[in-house]
TIZA-80796 format. One line per field, with one value per residue (C-alpha): residue in three letters; residue number from 0; x, y, z. Coordinates in nm, 4 decimals. Layout:
N
type <- (ALA;...)
seq <- (NUM;...)
c1 <- (X;...)
c2 <- (Y;...)
c3 <- (Z;...)
***
This chain:
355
type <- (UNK;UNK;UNK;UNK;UNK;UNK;UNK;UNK;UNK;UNK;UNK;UNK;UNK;UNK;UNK;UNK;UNK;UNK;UNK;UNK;UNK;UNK;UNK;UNK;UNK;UNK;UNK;UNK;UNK;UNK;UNK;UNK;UNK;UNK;UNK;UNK;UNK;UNK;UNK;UNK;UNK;UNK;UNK;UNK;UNK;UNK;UNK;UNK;UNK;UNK;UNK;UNK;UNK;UNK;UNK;UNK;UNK;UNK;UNK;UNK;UNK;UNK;UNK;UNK;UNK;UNK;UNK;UNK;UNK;UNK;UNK;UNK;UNK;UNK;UNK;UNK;UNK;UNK;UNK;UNK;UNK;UNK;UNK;UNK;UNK;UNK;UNK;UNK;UNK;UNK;UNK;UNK;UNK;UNK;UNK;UNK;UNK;UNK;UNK;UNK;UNK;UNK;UNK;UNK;UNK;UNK;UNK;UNK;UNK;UNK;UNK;UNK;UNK;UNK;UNK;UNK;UNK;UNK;UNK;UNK;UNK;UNK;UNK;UNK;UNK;UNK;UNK;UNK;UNK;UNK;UNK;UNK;UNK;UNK;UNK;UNK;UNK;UNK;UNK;UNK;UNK;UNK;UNK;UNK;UNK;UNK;UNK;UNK;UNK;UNK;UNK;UNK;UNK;UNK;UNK;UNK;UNK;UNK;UNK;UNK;UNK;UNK;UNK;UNK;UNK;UNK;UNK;UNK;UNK;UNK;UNK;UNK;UNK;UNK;UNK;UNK;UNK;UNK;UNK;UNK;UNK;UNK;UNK;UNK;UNK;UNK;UNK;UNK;UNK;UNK;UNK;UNK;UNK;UNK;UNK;UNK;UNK;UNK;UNK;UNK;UNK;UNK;UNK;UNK;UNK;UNK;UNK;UNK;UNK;UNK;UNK;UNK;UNK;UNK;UNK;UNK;UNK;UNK;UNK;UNK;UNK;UNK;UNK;UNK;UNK;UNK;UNK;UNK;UNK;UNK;UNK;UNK;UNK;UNK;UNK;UNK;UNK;UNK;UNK;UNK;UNK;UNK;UNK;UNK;UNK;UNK;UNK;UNK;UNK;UNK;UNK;UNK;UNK;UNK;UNK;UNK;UNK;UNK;UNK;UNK;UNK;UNK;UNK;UNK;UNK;UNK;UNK;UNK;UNK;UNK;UNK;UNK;UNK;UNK;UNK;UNK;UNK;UNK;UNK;UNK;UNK;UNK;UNK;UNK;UNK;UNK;UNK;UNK;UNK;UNK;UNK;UNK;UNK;UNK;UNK;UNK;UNK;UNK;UNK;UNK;UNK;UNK;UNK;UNK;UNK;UNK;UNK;UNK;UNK;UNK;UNK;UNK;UNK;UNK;UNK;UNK;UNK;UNK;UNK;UNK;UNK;UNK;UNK;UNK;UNK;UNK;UNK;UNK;UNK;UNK;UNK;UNK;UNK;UNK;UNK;UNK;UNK;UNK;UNK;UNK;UNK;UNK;UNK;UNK;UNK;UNK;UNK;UNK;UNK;UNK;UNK;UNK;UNK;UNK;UNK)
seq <- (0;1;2;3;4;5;6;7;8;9;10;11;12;13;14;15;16;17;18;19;20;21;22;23;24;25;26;27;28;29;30;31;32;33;34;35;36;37;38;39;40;41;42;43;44;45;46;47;48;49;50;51;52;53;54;55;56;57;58;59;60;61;62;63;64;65;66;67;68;69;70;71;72;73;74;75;76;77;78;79;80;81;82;83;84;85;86;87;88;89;90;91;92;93;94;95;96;97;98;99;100;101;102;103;104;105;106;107;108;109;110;111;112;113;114;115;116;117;118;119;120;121;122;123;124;125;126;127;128;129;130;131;132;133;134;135;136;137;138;139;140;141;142;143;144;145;146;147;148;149;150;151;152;153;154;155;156;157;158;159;160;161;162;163;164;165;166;167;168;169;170;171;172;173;174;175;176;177;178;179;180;181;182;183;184;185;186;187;188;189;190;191;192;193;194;195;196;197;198;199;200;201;202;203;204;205;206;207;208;209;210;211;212;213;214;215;216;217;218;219;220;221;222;223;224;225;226;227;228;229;230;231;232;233;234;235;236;237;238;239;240;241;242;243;244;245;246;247;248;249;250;251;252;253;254;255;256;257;258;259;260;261;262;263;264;265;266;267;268;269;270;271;272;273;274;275;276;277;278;279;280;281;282;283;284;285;286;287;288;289;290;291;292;293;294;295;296;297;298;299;300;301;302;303;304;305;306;307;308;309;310;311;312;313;314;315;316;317;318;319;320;321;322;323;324;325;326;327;328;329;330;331;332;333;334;335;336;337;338;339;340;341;342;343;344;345;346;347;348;349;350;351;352;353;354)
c1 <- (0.0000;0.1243;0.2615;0.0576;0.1994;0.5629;0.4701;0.8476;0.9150;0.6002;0.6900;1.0416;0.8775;0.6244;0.9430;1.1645;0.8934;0.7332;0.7514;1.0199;0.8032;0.8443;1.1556;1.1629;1.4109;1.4004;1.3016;0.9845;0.9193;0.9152;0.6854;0.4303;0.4355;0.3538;0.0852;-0.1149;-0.0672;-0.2337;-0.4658;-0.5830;-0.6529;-0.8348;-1.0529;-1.1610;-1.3623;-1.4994;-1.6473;-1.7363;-1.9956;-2.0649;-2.1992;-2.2879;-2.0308;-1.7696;-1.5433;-1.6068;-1.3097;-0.9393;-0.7410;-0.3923;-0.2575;-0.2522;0.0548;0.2551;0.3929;0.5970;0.5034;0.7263;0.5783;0.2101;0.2591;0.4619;0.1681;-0.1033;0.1191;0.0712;-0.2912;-0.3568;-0.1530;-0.4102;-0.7016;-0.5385;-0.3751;-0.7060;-0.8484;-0.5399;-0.5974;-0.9396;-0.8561;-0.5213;-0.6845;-0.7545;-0.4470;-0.1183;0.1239;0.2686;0.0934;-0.1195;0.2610;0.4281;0.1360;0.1347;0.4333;0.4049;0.6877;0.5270;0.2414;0.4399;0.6131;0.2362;0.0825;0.3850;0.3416;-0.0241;0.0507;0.3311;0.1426;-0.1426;0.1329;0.1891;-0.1762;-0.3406;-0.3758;-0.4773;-0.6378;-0.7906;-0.6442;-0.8590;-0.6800;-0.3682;-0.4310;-0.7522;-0.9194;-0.7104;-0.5262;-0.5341;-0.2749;-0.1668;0.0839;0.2717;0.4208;0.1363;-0.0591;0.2722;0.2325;-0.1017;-0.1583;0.1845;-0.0294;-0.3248;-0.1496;-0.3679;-0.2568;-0.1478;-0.3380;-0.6561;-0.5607;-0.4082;-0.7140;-0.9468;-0.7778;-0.7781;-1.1652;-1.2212;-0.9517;-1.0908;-1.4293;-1.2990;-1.1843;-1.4602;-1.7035;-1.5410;-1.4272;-1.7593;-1.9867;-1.8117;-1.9571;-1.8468;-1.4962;-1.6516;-1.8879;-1.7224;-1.3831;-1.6827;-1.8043;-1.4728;-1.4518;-1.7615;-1.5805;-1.3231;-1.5724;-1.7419;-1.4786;-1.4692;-1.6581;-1.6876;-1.5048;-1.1596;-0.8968;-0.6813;-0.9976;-1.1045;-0.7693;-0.7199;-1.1092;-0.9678;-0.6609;-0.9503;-1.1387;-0.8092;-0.7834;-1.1104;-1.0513;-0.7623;-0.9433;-1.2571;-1.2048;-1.5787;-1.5265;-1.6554;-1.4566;-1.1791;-0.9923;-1.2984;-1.4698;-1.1703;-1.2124;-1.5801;-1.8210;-2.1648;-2.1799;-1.8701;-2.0625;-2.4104;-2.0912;-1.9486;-2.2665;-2.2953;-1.9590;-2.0144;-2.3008;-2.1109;-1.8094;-1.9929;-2.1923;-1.8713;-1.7148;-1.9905;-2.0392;-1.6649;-1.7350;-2.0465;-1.8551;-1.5488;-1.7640;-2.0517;-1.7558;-1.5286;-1.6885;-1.6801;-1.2992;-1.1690;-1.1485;-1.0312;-1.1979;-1.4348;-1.1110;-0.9256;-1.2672;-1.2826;-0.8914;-0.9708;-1.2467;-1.0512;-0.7288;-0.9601;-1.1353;-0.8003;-0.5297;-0.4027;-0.5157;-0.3113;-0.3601;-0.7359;-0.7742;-0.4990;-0.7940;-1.0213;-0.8413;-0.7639;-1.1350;-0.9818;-1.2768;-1.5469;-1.4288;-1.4656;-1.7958;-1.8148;-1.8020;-2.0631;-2.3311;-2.2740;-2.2776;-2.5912;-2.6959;-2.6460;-2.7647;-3.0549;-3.1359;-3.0078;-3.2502;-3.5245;-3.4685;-3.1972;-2.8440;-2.9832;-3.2318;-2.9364;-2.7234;-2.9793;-2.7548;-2.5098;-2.7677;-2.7011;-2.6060;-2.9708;-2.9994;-2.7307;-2.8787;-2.8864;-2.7338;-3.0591;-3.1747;-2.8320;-3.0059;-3.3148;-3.2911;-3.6843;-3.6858;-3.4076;-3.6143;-3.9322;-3.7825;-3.5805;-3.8225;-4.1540;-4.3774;-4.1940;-4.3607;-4.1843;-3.8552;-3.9154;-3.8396;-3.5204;-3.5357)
c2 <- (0.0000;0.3452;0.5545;0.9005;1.0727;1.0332;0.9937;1.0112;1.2802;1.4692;1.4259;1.5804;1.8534;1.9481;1.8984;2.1294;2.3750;2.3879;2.7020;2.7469;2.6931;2.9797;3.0053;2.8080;2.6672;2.2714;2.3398;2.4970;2.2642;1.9756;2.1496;2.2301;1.8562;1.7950;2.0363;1.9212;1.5862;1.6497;1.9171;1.5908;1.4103;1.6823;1.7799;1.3773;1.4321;1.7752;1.6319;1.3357;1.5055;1.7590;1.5441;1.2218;1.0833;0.8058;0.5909;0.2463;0.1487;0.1662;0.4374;0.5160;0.8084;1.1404;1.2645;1.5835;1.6277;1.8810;2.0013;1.7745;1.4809;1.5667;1.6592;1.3275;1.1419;1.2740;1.1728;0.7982;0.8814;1.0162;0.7284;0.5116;0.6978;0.7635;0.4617;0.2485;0.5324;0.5670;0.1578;0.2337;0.5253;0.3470;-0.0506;0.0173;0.1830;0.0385;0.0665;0.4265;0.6172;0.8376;0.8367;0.9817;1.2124;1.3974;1.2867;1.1666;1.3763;1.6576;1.6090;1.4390;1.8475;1.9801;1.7347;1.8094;2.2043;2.1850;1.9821;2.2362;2.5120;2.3181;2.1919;2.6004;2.6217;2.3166;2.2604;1.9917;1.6688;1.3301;1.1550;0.8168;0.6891;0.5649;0.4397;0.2135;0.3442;0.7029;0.9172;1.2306;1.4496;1.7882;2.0346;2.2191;2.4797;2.5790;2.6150;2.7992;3.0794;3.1233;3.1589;3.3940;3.5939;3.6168;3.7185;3.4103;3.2437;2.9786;2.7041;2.8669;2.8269;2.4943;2.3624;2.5478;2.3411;2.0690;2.0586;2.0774;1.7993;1.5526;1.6060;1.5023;1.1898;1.1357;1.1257;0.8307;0.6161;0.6700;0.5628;0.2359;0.2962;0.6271;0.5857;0.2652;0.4679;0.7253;0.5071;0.3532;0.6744;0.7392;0.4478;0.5409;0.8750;0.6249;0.3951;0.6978;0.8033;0.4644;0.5343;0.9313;1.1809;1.1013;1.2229;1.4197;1.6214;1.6683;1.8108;2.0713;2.2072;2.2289;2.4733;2.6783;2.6761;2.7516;3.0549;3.1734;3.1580;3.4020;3.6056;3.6459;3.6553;3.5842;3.2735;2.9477;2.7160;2.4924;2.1981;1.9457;2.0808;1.9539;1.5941;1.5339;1.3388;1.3805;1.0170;1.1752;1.5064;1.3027;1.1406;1.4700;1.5816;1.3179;1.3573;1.7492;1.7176;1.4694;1.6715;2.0168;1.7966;1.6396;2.0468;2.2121;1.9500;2.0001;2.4244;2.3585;2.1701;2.3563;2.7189;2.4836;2.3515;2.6668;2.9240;2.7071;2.5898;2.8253;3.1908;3.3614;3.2042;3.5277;3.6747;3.3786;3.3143;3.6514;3.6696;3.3732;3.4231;3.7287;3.5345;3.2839;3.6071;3.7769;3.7250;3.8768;3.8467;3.5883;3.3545;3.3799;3.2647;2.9737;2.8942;2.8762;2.6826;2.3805;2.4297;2.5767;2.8447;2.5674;2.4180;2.7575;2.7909;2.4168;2.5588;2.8018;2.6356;2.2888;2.4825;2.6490;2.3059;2.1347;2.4674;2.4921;2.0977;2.0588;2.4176;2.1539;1.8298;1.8389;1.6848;1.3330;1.3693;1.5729;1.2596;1.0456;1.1606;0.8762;0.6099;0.5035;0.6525;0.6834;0.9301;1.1495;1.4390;1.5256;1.8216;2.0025;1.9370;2.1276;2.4446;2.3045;2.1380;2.1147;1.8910;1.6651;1.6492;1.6124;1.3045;1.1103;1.2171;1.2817;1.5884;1.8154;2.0809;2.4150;2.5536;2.6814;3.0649;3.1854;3.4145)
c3 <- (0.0000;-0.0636;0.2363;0.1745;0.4883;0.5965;0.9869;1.0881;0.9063;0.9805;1.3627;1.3156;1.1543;1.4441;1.6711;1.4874;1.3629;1.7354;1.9716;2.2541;2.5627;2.8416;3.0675;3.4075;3.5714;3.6439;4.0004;3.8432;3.5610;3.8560;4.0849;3.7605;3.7106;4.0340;4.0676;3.7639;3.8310;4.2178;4.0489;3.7813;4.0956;4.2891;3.9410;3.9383;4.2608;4.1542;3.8331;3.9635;4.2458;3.9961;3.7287;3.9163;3.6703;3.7604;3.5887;3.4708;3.3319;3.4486;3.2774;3.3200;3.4627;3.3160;3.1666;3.1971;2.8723;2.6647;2.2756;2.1249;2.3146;2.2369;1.8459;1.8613;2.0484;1.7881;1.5440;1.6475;1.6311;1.3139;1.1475;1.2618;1.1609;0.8126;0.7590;0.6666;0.4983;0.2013;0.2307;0.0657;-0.1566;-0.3597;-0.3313;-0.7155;-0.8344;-0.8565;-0.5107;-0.5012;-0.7630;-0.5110;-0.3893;-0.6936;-0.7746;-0.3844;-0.2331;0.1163;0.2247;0.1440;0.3207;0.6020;0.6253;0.5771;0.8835;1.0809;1.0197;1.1749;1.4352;1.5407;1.5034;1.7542;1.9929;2.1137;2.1809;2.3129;2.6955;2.7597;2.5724;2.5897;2.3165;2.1952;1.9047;1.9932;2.3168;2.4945;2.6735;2.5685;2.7532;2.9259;2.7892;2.9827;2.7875;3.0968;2.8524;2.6896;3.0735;3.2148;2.9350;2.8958;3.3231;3.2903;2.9690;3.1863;3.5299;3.6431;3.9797;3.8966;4.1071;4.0383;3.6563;3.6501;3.8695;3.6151;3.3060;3.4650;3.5520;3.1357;3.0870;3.3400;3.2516;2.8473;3.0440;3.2609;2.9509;2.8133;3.0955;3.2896;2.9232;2.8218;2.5011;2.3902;2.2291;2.0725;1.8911;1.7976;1.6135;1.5013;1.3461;1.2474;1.0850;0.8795;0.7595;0.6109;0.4992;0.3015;0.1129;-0.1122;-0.4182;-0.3967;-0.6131;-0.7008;-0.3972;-0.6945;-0.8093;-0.4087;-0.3805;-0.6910;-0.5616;-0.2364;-0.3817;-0.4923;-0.1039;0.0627;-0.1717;-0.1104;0.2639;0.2085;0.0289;0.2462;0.5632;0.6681;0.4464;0.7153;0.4712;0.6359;0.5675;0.6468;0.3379;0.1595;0.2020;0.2108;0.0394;0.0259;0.3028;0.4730;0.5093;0.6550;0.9343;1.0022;1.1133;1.4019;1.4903;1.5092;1.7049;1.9753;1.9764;2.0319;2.3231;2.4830;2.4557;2.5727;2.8571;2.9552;2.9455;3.1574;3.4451;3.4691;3.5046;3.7575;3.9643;3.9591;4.1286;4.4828;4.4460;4.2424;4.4051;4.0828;3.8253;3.6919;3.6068;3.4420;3.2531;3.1446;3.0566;2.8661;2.6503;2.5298;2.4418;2.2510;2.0366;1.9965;1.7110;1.4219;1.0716;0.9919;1.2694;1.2349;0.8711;0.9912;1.2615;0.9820;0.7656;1.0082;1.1818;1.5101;1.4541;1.4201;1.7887;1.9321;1.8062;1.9519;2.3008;2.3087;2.1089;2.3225;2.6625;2.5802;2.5032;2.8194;3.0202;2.8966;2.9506;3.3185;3.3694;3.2368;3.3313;3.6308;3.5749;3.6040;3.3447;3.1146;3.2033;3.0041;2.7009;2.7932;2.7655;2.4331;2.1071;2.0628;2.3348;2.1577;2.0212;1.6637;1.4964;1.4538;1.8334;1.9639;1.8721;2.0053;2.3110;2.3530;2.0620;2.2363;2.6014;2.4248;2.1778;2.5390;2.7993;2.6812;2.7235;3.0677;3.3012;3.1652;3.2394;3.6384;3.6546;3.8234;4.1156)
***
């Protein structure tokens, strides 16, 4: 089978392309490592009374890691979600011609270029794909600058990050199903891809998106609209509406649970919602074009989500969204969370008044 990404040398190129992380001395890289690693622990029991969420399967422990390590971890897990997926676009040509015609060390240099660019901005993650059950994945760096940026204290900020991280983990160790279902839906991205338009013509019309983004800078075009079929398109929109759930669920806990253990967190929240809107032309339309933009959006439109069912139905009846993929709700309900109560627990008193 043809290699279409040069892995090694795309992981070279996110280490040598990555940002210096902030000064500190090893004294203070130790203690950070400590911290988040008692701060992971502490966040655990937060969640867990917060969303009457706890873990059914073992997980390891969460790692402290730098930017080369994580760009070198996602690495390992994009090779196996592409992997299968060049499997299925080449089984009909002969062995290297998609090879000869991209050149998988160019787009070993272009993966590795994204992934260094995400490596200086990422805090935290639960990574599924190269690991069972996954792995929860803290970038110290990346937290040490953005709480210096912010003039944050640091426990209060580390705690905070933490609290989003754990609740990423929480979701699929405490619903034995979830990372099943969504590799599976993965899977059915890959699947999709057999017998659509040919991956040479997807790419020239994607030369023509990536200009237009550059050109208009309202454009909402990004990579994803690159690579899709029409079935890959129907799969994106279940895995958009479970990622903008699992996001928005994670932005509900941390700003539920921070106010009582974290004394600072109006200010870091504030701090931070302006470092996410800020950024110069040039790093915005590089948001757009790998879909950094559509996670943002992610946050808001999931959190309003989940508010507005737990203001219905009361954190139990939200946690009926774990029940099954079933109980997942649809793209169209996100905006509509009426429609999602209404369809999983029948006909509900109204919304009580606040006062």
């Amino acid at each position: 089978m043809a290699q279409f990404v040069d892995w090694d040398l795309a992981t070279a190129t996110a280490g040598a392309l990555g940002k210096s992380g902030p000064r500190v001395t090893y004294d203070e890289a130790t203690d950070v490592v400590s911290e988040l690693r008692r701060l992971t622990d502490e966040a655990a029991g937060h969640v867990a009374d917060y969303t009457g969420l706890t873990s059914q399967l073992a997980h390891p422990p969460v790692r402290v890691v730098d930017r080369r390590d994580w760009a070198a971890t996602n690495v390992a897990g994009l090779r196996e979600v592409i992997t299968p997926l060049v499997g299925r676009l080449t089984e009909d040509k002969q062995p290297g011609a998609l090879t000869e015609a991209i050149g998988s060390r160019v787009t070993g240099v272009q993966a590795g270029t994204v992934l260094a660019y995400l490596s200086g901005r990422v805090l935290g993650q639960y990574e599924v794909f190269s690991a069972d059950p996954g792995q929860l994945l803290l970038v110290a760096p990346n937290i040490v600058e953005v709480e210096r940026k912010l003039g944050a204290d640091p426990r209060d900020f580390r705690l905070w990050v933490c609290l989003h991280e754990v609740t990423h983990r929480t979701q699929f160790t405490a619903v034995p199903w979830m990372r099943a279902y969504f590799l599976g839906e993965v899977q059915a991205f890959v699947d999709a891809a057999q017998g659509g338009e040919h991956l040479l013509e997807r790419l020239r019309r994607g030369v023509s998106t990536l200009a237009d983004v550059v050109r208009d800078p309202q454009s909402r075009s990004s990579v994803l609209d690159i690579v899709q079929t029409p079935g890959q398109r129907a799969v994106l929109d279940r895995l958009t509406a479970l990622m903008t759930l699992l996001e928005g669920h994670a932005e509900f806990v941390m700003d539920g649970v921070g106010p009582q253990v974290i004394p600072s967190v109006e200010r870091i929240r504030a701090g931070f919602n302006r470092r996410r809107e800020a950024g110069n032309p040039v790093e915005k339309t590089i948001r757009r074009l790998i879909g950094i933009d559509v996670k943002m959006r992610q946050y808001a439109e999931g959190r309003k989500f989940v508010h507005a069912v737990v203001e219905r139905v009361g954190m139990t009846g939200f946690n009926r969204v774990f029940e099954s993929p079933l109980t997942l709700p649809r793209l169209s309900e996100l905006s509509e969370p009426d429609a999602w109560v209404a369809r999983v627990h029948g006909p509900v008193g109204p919304a009580p008044i606040a006062g």
